[in-house]
C-alpha positions, 0 to 999 in steps of 0.5 A: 807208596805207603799212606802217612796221616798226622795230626796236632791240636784239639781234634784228634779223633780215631775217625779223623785219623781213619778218614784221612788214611781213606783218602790215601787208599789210591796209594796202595797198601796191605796192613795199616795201624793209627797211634794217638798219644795221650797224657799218659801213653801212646795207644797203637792199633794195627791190622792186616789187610783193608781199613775195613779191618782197622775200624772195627778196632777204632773204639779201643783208641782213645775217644779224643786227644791232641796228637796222632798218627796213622799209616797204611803200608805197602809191605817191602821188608817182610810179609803183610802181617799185624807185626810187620804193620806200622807204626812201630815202637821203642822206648818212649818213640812211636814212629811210622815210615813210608820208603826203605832204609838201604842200610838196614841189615848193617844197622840191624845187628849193630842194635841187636849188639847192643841189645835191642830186640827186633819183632818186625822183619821191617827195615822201618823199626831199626830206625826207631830203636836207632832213634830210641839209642840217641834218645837215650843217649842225649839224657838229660843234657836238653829239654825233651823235644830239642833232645828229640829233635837232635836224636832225629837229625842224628838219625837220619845222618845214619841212614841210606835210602828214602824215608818220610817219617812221622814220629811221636814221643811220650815225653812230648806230649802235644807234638808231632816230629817229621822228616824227610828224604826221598819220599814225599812228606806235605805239612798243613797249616790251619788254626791251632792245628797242624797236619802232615800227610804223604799226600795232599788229598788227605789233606784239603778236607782240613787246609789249603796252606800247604807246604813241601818239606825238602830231602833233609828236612827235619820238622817239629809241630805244636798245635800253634807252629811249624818249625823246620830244620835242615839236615844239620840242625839249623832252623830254615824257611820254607814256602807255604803255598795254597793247594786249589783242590777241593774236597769234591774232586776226590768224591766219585760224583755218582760213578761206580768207581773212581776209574771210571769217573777220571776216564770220563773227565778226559776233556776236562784233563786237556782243556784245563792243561792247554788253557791260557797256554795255547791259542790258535796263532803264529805264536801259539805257545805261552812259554811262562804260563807253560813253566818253559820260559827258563829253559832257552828253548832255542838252544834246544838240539836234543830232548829225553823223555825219562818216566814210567808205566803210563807216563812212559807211554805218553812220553812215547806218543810225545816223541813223535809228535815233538820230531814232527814239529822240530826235526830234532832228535827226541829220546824216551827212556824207561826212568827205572834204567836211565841212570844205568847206562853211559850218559850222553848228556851233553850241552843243549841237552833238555830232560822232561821228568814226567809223573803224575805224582811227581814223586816216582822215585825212578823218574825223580833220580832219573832227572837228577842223574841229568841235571848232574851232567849238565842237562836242563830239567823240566818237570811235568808232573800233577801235583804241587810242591812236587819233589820232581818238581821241586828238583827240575829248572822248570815246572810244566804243570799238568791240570788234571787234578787229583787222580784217585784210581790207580791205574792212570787214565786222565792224567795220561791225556794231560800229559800228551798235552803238555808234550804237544805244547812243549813241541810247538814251544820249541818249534815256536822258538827255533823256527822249524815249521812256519807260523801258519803251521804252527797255528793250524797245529794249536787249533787241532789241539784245542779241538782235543777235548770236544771229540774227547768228549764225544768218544767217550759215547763209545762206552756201551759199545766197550762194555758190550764187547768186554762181556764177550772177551772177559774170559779170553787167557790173554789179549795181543794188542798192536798199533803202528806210529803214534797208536803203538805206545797207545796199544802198549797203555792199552795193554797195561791197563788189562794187565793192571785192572783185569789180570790178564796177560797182555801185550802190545806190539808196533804193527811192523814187528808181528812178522818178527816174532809175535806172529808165533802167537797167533792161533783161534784162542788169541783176540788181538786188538788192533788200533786202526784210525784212518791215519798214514799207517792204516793200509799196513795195519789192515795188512796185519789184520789180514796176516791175523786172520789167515792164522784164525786169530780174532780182531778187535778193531778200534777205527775211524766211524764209517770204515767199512773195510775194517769192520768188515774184517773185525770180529769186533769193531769200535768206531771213534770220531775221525780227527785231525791225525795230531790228536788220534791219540788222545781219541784211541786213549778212551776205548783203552782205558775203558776195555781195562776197565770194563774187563775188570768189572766183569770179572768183579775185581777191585778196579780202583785198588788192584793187586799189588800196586801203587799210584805213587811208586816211592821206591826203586 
C-alpha cells in the first residue's frame, strides 16, 4: 500500500525523491515524508495530507546529497498526522516502512522497559528503536555498515507480519539498507547509482535493470554495488531482469485522468495478453508462451480461482467460461477467506493466483496456503518479478501494462483473457471439446478488441445518462450468467469513484430478497445483451418496473424491446456470447467513472483506497 522511494549516488535531489513518490500516487496514501543524509545528518520532512503538502517544505532539505529516502503512508496503526507519518527516528537510524508489524505491542513495552520513548502510535517505529537496540548493542565489535547490516538481520528475525524497509544510517553515510518480507520491495541498477522503490513505475524514469528482493532478504546499496543477503546473514544471488515499461505509459497522453486513459486502452489489454498465445487453430493455445507448460494441464480435474475486488470478478466470469470449455468443476474464492476454511486440496487440484499487482497479500497467502496442500500455482498477475508470481509454479503474465488509477479498469479485461486462454489450454490438452471447437472459440476471442474498440463509442451516451442519475442515494445492478460478476465490477466501480451505495445481484435472486428494495427512488441497471439469459432478464425489467423502480438497460444495438422498457438505454455492438463480457465491461467502467467526475471527486485516488493491498 504504502509508496517507498530510494536513492544512492551522486543524484540526490528533494525533487527526485519527490517525483518519484508522485509516480506511486496510485497506491494510495495520507501523509508522506522524504529524509536525505548528509555529511553531518539525516534531514526529515514530513507532512499530512497530499504531496502538495510535502513540496512546499522541499526547500528545507538539503540542495543536493548522495542518499535518501522517501515515503507516502497509507495510516494502519494510528491516525494520519505529521507525527505518525514516515520515516521515523532513533538514534543514528532513519528508517521508513510500508505493511504491518503483528507483534508490535508485545515489542512496544519490552523498549519501553527498557527506556526507549515512542512518539508515533505506529507499529513502524518499534522497528527502528528495535534496530536502534542491536545497533548499539554490537558496538564496536564490526565496521559500521556490517554492524548495520546484522543489527538488520537480527531485526527482522524479531518481527511477525510484513515489511519492506528502507533505512538510513548516520555512521554510513553513502548507503542505503533494505529488507524484505511480504510487501514488495524492487532494486534498480544504473551507473554509479542504485535505487529501490515498492514499485516499479517509480523507477523506469531511471532504469530498466531491475531486480525483486525475496521474503527474507536483507540488502546494502553503494552508489557502485547491490549486495543481497538472506535471513541469515549469508550473501546471495538474485536475478536482475530488464522492466519493458516506459516513462510514457505512466503519462495520461492528453486524458483528464488516468482512468479514463486506461478505460480506453481496453483493446490494447487483450491483444497484447492473447498475442502470440493464441491463434484461430485446432490447437490454438501456446502453452509455454502462456507460462502453462509446467502445469500438466491434462492432469487437470479441478480449478480455484483465489483473488480480490475487481480480480474477483474476472475470476467469476472466467469460471464459466473455463466449465463451458472443460466440464470440469471450477471454484472462485474470495483470497481474503481462502485460507480460512477446510481445505479441499487434493491432487489434480490447479490454483490461479490472480492480482493486478501481484502483490495482494490475501491472494499471495491465499495460493501459498495451497500449494502447501499439494495444489499447482499459477499466477496471473501484471507485474514482473511479482511476489505472486515469484511464490507460483507458473506465471501467466498479463499485458496491460502499467495501471495507474486505482480503481481497476483495463487490467480487468486482461485478465478474462488470460482465463479464456487458460480454459481452451485445458480443453486444448484433455480433449473436452473438439478441435474445430476450439478453433471457432480463439477466433471470437481474438475478435475481443476490435469490438472493444468500437464499444468504447459508447462514452457520450454514458456521460450523458451519468448527468441524469448522479445524484440518485444508491444504484441496484443486476445481471444473469457470465453478466452477474460484471454488474457486481459495475457496482464496485460506483462504490469506489463515486461513493455511493451500490450493489449488484444475479437476475434470478430479485425475488429472493432485493426486490423489497425497489421503489420510485431506485435506478436498477440491468445488463441485457441478446445472450440465452435475455428473456428472463426482460422479465426482471418487468418485475422492476411494476414496482416503479427505473431501468438503465445496457443491451445489444437494435433491441427494440428493451429500450423500449428502459428509462435509459445504452446499445453495445452484438458479439459472438463468448466475449459479451469483456464488451458490458466498458459502459461499467465508464458509469463509475463519469459519476465520479460529475460529482467532482478525485477518480484516480479515491478515498481510503489502495491499488496494491499489502496488508490483511
Amino acid at each position: 500500500m504504502c509508496g517507498v522511494i530510494g536513492y544512492v549516488g551522486k543524484g540526490a535531489t528533494p525533487r527526485f525523491f519527490f517525483e518519484g513518490l508522485k509516480r506511486l500516487e496510485y497506491r494510495g496514501y495520507d501523509s508522506a515524508g522524504i529524509a536525505m543524509s548528509t555529511e553531518r545528518e539525516i534531514r526529515v520532512v514530513k507532512a499530512e495530507g497530499k504531496l502538495s503538502a510535502l513540496e512546499q517544505l522541499l526547500d528545507t532539505l538539503p540542495e543536493r546529497s548522495s542518499t535518501g529516502i522517501g515515503h507516502t503512508r497509507w495510516a494502519t496503526h494510528g491516525r494520519p498526522s505529521v507525527t505518525n507519518a514516515h520515516p521515523h527516528q532513533s538514534g543514528p537510524i532513519t528508517l521508513l516502512h510500508n505493511g504491518i508489524i503483528e507483534n508490535h505491542a508485545e515489542l512496544r513495552a519490552r523498549l519501553e522497559g527498557e527506556g526507549f520513548t515512542f512518539l508515533s502510535e505506529t507499529d513502524t517505529e518499534v522497528v527502528v528503536h528495535l534496530l536502534n537496540r542491536w545497533y548499539t548493542d554490537l558496538g564496536d565489535q564490526m565496521v559500521p555498515q556490517e554492524r548495520m547490516k546484522e543489527a538488520l538481520v537480527r531485526t527482522i528475525r524479531e518481527l511477525k507480519g510484513a515489511y519492506a524497509f528502507a533505512i538510513l544510517c548516520q555512521e554510513t553515510p553513502g548507503i542505503l539498507y533494505a529488507a524484505k518480507y511480504g510487501s514488495p520491495l524492487a532494486l534498480g541498477r544504473g551507473e554509479g547509482e542504485n535505487y529501490l522503490a515498492s514499485g516499479i513505475a517509480a523507477l523506469v524514469e531511471h532504469t530498466h535493470d531491475v531486480v525483486m528482493l525475496l521474503d527474507g532478504d536483507v540488502a546494502v546499496l553503494s552508489d557502485q554495488a547491490i549486495t543481497v543477503y538472506d535471513r541469515t546473514g549469508a550473501p546471495v544471488e538474485r536475478d536482475f531482469f530488464e522492466v519493458n515499461w516506459s516513462p510514457e505509459m505512466l503519462d495520461k497522453g492528453g486524458y483528464p485522468h488516468f482512468m479514463l486513459k486506461e478505460i480506453h486502452e481496453h483493446p490494447i489489454a487483450i491483444r497484447e495478453t492473447l498475442a502470440g498465445r493464441l491463434s484461430a487453430t485446432e490447437r490454438p493455445v501456446d502453452l509455454a508462451k502462456c507460462g502453462f507448460e509446467a502445469l500438466d494441464l491434462a492432469s487437470v480435474d479441478r480449478i480455484q480461482l483465489v483473488a480480490c475486488g475487481t480480480s474477483y470478478y474476472a475470476a467469476q466470469v472466467g469460471r464459466y467460461v473455463i466449465e463451458q470449455m472443460t466440464g470440469i468443476p471450477v471454484e472462485t474464492d474470495l483470497a481474503s477467506e481462502y485460507r480460512y476454511r477446510a481445505s479441499t486440496v487434493r491432487p489434480g487440484t490447479l490454483t490461479v493466483a490472480i492480482s493486478q499487482s501481484g502483490e495482494t497479500i490475501d491472494t499471495l497467502f491465499a495460493v501459498r496456503h495451497a500449494m502447501e496442500r499439494g495444489a499447482r500455482g499459477l499466477g496471473m498477475v501484471n507485474a514482473q518479478g511479482s511476489s505472486i508470481a515469484l511464490a507460483c509454479h507458473a506465471e501467466c503474465r498479463l499485458m496491460a501494462g502499467p495501471e495507474v488509477g486505482v480503481a481497476s479498469t483495463k487490467a480487468f479485461s486482461a485478465q478474462m483473457a488470460a482465463l479464456f486462454l487458460l480454459g481452451l489450454a485445458v480443453a486444448q490438452e484433455k480433449a473436452t471439446i473438439s478441435g474445430r471447437l476450439l478453433a471457432q472459440y480463439a477466433e471470437e476471442l481474438l475478435s475481443a478488441p476490435a469490438y472493444v474498440e468500437q464499444t468504447l463509442a459508447v462514452s457520450s451516451a454514458v456521460e450523458a445518462v451519468a448527468s441524469k442519475i448522479y445524484q440518485v442515494p444508491a444504484l441496484s445492478f443486476i445481471g444473469r450468467g457470465p453478466q452477474w460478476p460484471v454488474a457486481c465490477e459495475g457496482a464496485l466501480k460506483v462504490k469506489e469513484l463515486a461513493y455511493l451505495f451500490a450493489e449488484a445481484y444475479a437476475g434470478g435472486e430479485m425475488k429472493h430478497g432485493p426486490i423489497a428494495l425497489i421503489d420510485e427512488q431506485l435506478t436498477t441497471v440491468v445488463l441485457a445483451p441478446r445472450d440465452s439469459y435475455v428473456e428472463k432478464t426482460i422479465s426482471n425489467i418487468a418485475e422492476i418496473r411494476a414496482r416503479g423502480g427505473k431501468i438503465l438497460a445496457v443491451g445489444t444495438e437494435g433491441d427494440s424491446e428493451l429500450e423500449a422498457l428502459s428509462d435509459d438505454f445504452i446499445g453495445i455492438p452484438q458479439v459472438p456470447k463468448l466475449i459479451q463480457p469483456f464488451i458490458t465491461a466498458i459502459p461499467m467502467h465508464l458509469l463509475g467513472y463519469w459519476i465520479a467526475e460529475r460529482r467532482g471527486h478525485d477518480i484516480d485516488q479515491p478515498r481510503n483506497l489502495a491499488k496494491s493491498v499489502t496488508v490483511e
